[in-house]
C-alpha positions in Angstrom: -30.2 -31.5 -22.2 -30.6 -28.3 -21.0 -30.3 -29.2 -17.3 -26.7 -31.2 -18.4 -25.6 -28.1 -19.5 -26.8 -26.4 -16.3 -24.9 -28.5 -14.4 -22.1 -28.8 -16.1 -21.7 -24.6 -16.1 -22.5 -24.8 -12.1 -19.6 -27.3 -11.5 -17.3 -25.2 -13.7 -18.0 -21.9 -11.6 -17.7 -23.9 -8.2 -14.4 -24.7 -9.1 -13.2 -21.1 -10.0 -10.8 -20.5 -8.1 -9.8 -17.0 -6.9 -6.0 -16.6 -7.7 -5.5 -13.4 -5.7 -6.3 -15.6 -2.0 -3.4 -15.8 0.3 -1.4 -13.5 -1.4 0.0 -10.9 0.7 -1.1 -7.2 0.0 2.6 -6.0 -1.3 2.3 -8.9 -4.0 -1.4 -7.7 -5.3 0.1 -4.3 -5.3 3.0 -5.3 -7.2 0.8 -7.8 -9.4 -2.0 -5.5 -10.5 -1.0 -1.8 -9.3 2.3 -1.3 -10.0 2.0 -1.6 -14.0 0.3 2.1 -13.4 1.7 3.2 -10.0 5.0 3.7 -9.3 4.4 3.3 -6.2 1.7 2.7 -3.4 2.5 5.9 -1.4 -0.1 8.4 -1.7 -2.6 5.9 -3.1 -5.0 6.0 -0.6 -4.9 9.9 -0.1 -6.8 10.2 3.2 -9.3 8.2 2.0 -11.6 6.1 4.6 -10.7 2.4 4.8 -14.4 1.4 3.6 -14.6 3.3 1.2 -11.3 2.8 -0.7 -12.0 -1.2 -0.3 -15.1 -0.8 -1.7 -13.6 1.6 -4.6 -10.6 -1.8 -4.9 -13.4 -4.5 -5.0 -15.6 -3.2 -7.4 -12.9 -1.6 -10.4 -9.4 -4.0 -9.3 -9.6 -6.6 -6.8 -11.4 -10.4 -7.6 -12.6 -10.7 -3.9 -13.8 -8.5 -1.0 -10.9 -10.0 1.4 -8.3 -8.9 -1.3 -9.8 -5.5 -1.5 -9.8 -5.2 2.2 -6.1 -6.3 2.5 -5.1 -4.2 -0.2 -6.7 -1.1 1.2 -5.2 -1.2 4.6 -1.9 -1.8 2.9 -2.5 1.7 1.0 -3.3 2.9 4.0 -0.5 1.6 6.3 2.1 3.3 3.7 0.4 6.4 3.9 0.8 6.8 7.7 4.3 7.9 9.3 5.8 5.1 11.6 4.5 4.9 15.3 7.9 6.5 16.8 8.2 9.3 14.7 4.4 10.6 15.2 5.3 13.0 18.3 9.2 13.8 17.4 10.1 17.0 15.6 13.4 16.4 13.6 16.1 17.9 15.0 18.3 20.9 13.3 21.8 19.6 12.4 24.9 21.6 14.3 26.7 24.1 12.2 29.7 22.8 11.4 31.6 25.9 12.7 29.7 25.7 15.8 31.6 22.1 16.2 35.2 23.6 16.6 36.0 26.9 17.9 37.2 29.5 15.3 40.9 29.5 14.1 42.6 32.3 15.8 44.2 35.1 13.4 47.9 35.0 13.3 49.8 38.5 12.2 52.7 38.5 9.7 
């Protein structure tokens, strides 16, 4: 009997399926973070990409692969975009330095 039992709790574990594979990392932020989190900016504050998967896997995520994915989205929202790593934003004109000042007129 007890080996039925064995069996029949094996089989039921080898078909668990892990409901969090093949979703895209914006979907498991917005399906298990975002009931906390506003949003994921700031998230992954510097932290190393190891590190914070690890953190994911073991207190959030129901796989390794969704902690990984997850992670490197935190990350990837974190970092400015590619063309605007070496630019320094540039001061707006003065709007009186547009037009030339209106000349005084005497009564």
């Amino acid at each position: 009997m007890t080996l039925a039992a064995a069996a029949a709790l094996t089989a039921t574990v080898a078909s668990a399926q892990n409901l969090d594979a093949g979703k895209p990392p914006a979907k498991l932020f917005a399906d298990g973070c975002a009931t906390c989190h506003r949003s994921p900016r700031g998230l992954a504050k510097g932290r190393f990409s190891v590190t914070l998967a690890w953190f994911l896997k073991d207190h959030y995520a129901t796989s390794p692969d969704s902690a990984k994915a997850l992670a490197a989205y935190l990350q990837s929202v974190d970092e400015p975009p590619p063309n605007a790593a070496g630019k320094k934003p540039r001061a707006k004109p003065s709007k009186s330095a547009s037009r030339p000042p209106k000349p005084v007129q005497s009564p």
